[in-house]
N, C-alpha and C positions, 0 to 999 in steps of 0.2 A: 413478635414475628408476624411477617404478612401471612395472612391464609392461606395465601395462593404459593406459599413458600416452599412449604413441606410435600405438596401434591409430586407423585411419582408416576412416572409412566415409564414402561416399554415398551417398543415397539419394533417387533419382527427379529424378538434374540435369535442369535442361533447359534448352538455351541457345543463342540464337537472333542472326544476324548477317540483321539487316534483318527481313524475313518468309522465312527460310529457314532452318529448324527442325535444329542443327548437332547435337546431343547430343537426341534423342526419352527422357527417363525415365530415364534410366543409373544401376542402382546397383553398388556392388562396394565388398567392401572389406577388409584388410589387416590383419592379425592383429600384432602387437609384434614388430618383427624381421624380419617377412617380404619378400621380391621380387618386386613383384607385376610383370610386363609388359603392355604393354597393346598388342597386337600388330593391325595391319590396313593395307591399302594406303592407297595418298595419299587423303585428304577425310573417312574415315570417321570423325573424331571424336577420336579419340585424344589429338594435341599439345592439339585446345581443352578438353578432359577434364583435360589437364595443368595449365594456365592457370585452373582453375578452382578446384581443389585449391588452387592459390596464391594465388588471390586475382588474377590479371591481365585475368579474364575473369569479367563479372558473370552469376547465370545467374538466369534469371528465375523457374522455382520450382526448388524440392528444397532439400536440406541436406547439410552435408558436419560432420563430426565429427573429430576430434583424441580420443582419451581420454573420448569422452563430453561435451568441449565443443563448443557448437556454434561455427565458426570460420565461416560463412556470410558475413556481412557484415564481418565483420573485413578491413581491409586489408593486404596484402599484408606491412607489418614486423611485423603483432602476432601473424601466424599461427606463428610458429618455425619452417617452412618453406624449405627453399631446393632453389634450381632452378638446375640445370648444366646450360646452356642447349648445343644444337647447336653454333651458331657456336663457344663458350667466354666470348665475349666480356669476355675477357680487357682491364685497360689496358696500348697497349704503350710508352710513356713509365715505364711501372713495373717495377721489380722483380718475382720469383717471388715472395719474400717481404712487399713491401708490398701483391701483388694480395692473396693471401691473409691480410693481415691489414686487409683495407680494412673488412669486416663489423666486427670487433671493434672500431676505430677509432670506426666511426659507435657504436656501442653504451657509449663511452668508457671501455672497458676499460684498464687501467697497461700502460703498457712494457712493465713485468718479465712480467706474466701474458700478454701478448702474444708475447713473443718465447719464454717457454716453451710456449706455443699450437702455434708456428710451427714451434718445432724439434722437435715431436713429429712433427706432421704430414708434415714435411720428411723423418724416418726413415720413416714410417710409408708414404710413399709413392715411396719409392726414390727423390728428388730432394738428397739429402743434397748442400754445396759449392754447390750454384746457386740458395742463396734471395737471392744478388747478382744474379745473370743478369738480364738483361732479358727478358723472355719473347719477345721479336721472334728472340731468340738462340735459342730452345729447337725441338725436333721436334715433330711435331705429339703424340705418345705423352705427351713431355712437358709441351705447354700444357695435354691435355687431364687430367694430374694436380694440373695448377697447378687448373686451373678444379674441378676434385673437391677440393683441399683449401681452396680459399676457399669451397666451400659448407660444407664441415664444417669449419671453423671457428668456426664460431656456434654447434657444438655444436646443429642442429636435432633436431624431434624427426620431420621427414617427409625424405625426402632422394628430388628427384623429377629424373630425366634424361630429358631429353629428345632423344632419338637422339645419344648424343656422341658415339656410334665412326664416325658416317657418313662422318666427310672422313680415318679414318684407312686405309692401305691396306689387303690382308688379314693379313699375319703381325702388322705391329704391334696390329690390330686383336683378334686372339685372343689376343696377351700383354695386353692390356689392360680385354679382358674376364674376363680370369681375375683380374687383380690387382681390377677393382670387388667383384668377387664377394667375393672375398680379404675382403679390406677390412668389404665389410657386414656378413660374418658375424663378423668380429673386431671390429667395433664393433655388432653387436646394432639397427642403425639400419633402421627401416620403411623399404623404397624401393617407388617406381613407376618403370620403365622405361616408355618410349615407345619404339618400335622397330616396322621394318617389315620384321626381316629375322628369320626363323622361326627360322633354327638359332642367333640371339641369342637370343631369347626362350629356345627350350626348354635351352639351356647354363647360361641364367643365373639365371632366374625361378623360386619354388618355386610359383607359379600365372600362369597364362598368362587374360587377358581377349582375347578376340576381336572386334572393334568391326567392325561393316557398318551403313554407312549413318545412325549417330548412334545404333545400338541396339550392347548385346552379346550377341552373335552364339552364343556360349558361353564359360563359365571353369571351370577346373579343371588340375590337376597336366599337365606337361607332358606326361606317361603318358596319364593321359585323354583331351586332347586331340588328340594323335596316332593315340593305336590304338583309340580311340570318339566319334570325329568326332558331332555332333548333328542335321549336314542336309550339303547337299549343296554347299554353300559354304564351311562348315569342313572338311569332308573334300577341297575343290578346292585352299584354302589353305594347308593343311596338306602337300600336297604330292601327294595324290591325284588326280592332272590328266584319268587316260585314264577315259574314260564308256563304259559300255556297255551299251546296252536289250537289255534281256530279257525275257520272260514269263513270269512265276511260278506255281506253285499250289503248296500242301501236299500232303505224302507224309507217310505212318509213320515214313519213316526221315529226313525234315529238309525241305528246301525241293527243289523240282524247279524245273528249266529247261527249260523245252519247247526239243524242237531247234528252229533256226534255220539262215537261208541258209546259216552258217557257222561250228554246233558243232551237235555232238550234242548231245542231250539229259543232263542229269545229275540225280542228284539229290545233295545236299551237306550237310553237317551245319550247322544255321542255330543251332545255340548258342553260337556265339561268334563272328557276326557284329554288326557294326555296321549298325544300320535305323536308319528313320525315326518305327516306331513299335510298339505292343503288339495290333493287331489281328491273327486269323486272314487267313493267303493264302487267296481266291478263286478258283477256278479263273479261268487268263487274266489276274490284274493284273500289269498295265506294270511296271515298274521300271527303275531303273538302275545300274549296278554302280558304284562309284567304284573305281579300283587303283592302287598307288605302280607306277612302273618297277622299284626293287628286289626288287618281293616278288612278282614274275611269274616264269615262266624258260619258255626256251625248249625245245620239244619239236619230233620230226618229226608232220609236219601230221596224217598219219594215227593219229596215237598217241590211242589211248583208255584216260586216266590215273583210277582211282575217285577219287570224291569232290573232284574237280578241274573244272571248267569250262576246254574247248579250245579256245580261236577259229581257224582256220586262215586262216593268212593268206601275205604275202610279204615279204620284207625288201626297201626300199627307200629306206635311207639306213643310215650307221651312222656314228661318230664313235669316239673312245675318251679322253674324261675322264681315265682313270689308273687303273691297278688294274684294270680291267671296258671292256668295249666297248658303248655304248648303241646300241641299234636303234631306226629308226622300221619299224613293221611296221604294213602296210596290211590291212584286215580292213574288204573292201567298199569302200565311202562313208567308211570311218570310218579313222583315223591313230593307234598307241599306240606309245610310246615303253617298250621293255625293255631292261632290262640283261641281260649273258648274259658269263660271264669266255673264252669260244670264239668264235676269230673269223670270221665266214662272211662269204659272198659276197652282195653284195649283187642281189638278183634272186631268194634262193634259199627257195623253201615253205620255212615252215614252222608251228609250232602256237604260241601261245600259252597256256602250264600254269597256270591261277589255281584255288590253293587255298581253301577256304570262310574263312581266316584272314585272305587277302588284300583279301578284294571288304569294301565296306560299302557295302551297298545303300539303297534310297532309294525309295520309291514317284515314276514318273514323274510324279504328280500331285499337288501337295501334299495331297488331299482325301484320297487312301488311302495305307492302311495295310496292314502288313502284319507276321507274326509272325516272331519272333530275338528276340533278346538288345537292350533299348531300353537306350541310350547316355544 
């Protein structure tokens, strides 16, 4: 197959249930080979994004492309396309091997070239002995490789999933996310994942789409989107939960923080922060910090660290995940959850240590801006 074959593009979907505008313009698209994810909570677009790609979902303008043809109105068997749907939707009257060979059938492919079809696929997907089985008989790791080899058994040139690890539990879920991966890269095949669980995405996908509201939100390498978040939603999503208002101005030596109820003042190195945009700080603009709980640590409250931003606060909850003990540390009005591997008392001051690497700030108002490093 030529390289330039499988390559997908859309451009400006837009697709509508009823008068409620599900997909606003969307475009994205997917280089020969590539994993693309198309990552965001429930409603924002994504699965009908998926459906549309396939042909299950009509969309009222835009275009979608295969190799430079246009696959738009094409229905759903002429696009080469196929979809490993959630559920798997598996037949369970059938065989591993007659599911997986059910595409080839409709297509009227022989016997022989079917069943050598089947027992590649079969090795290829560590199900060798149970292409007799009944899939009602199989675990769920296993249906969800039956339902992965009856979509590549037609040999597509898009290969699009739609959340399949969701009903698997968490270990069988990471052995089976490694084997998809496995798999795409050893058969070269365009994928789109659908998926609303981020450390799926950034594991599996060589580019990550971010969907809010029927628009993308941003896309880029799972590098990018994690450590240069674009606004203050992708940096929330992303896993950057704790917010914290500040007031900024420009210094010679990087961005300054005016003290507050509850830090000193600092000034921090703004080159290799994540903003919201490419304007000079004004004395006094608003902003708000975004921060992971791992890339905080805890300090005594009085401690005045350079180029660090201090909140002082109090510990008033803590948990312990495994490996690390998480805080909820109160700071005023406001609640931030850090990690810290020392285990203290809960009641007990102390500081919250944020490095200029850790914040990616944000003008409080979308109207301003402000100077760093634009993501």
């Amino acid at each position: 197959m030529d390289a330039s074959a499988a390559a997908l593009r859309v451009h400006e979907a837009r697709v509508y249930y009823g008068t409620h505008c599900v997909l606003d313009g969307v475009s994205l698209s997917a280089g020969s080979g590539e994993f693309i994810a198309l990552l965001g909570s429930s409603g924002c677009g994504k699965t009908t994004l998926l459906r549309a790609i396939c042909g299950f979902v009509a969309m009222a303008s835009g275009a979608i492309t295969v190799g430079g043809r246009d696959i738009t109105r094409l229905p759903p068997d002429k696009r080469n396309i196929a979809l490993v749907f959630q559920s798997y939707a598996l037949w369970p009257h059938m065989s591993v091997a007659q599911n997986m060979a059910y595409g080839l059938k409709l297509r009227r492919v022989s016997r022989a070239d079917i069943a050598k079809r089947i027992a590649t696929l079969l090795a290829m997907l560590r199900l060798e002995g149970l292409g007799e089985r009944k899939v009602t008989a199989l675990s769920g790791g296993q249906r969800q490789r039956v339902a992965l080899g009856r979509a590549l058994a037609v040999n597509p040139q898009i290969l699009l999933l739609d959340e399949p690890l969701s009903k698997l539990d968490a270990r069988i879920r990471e052995e089976v996310r490694h084997d998809i991966k496995t798999l795409q890269q050893d058969l070269g095949i365009t994928t789109v994942h659908v998926t609303h669980d981020r450390q799926e995405a950034m594991v599996m996908a060589d580019r990550i789409a971010i969907l809010d509201a029927g628009h993308v939100a941003q896309i880029g390498t799972p590098e990018e989107i994690y450590n240069r978040p674009n606004s203050p939603f992708v940096a929330g999503f992303m896993g950057a939960t704790n917010v914290v208002p500040l007031t900024l101005s420009r210094d010679d030596r990087g961005i300054a923080i005016a003290e507050g109820p509850f830090n000193r003042g600092v000034v921090i190195d703004g080159s290799g922060i994540t903003n919201g945009g490419p304007v000079q700080t004004s004395l006094g603009t608003s902003a708000v910090a975004h921060f992971r709980s791992e890339q905080a640590r805890l300090c005594p409250a009085d401690q005045a660290l350079d180029g660090c931003l201090v909140l002082r606060g109090e510990i008033t909850q803590a948990s312990y995940p495994g490996g690390f003990y998480r805080y909820a540390v109160r700071v005023g009005p406001h609640q931030y959850l850090v990690d810290d591997p020392r285990r203290l008392a809960i009641g007990e001051a102390v500081g919250i240590a944020l490095p200029a690497a850790a914040l990616h700030l944000y003008p409080d108002k979308p109207t301003e801006q402000f100077h760093g490093r634009q993501s």
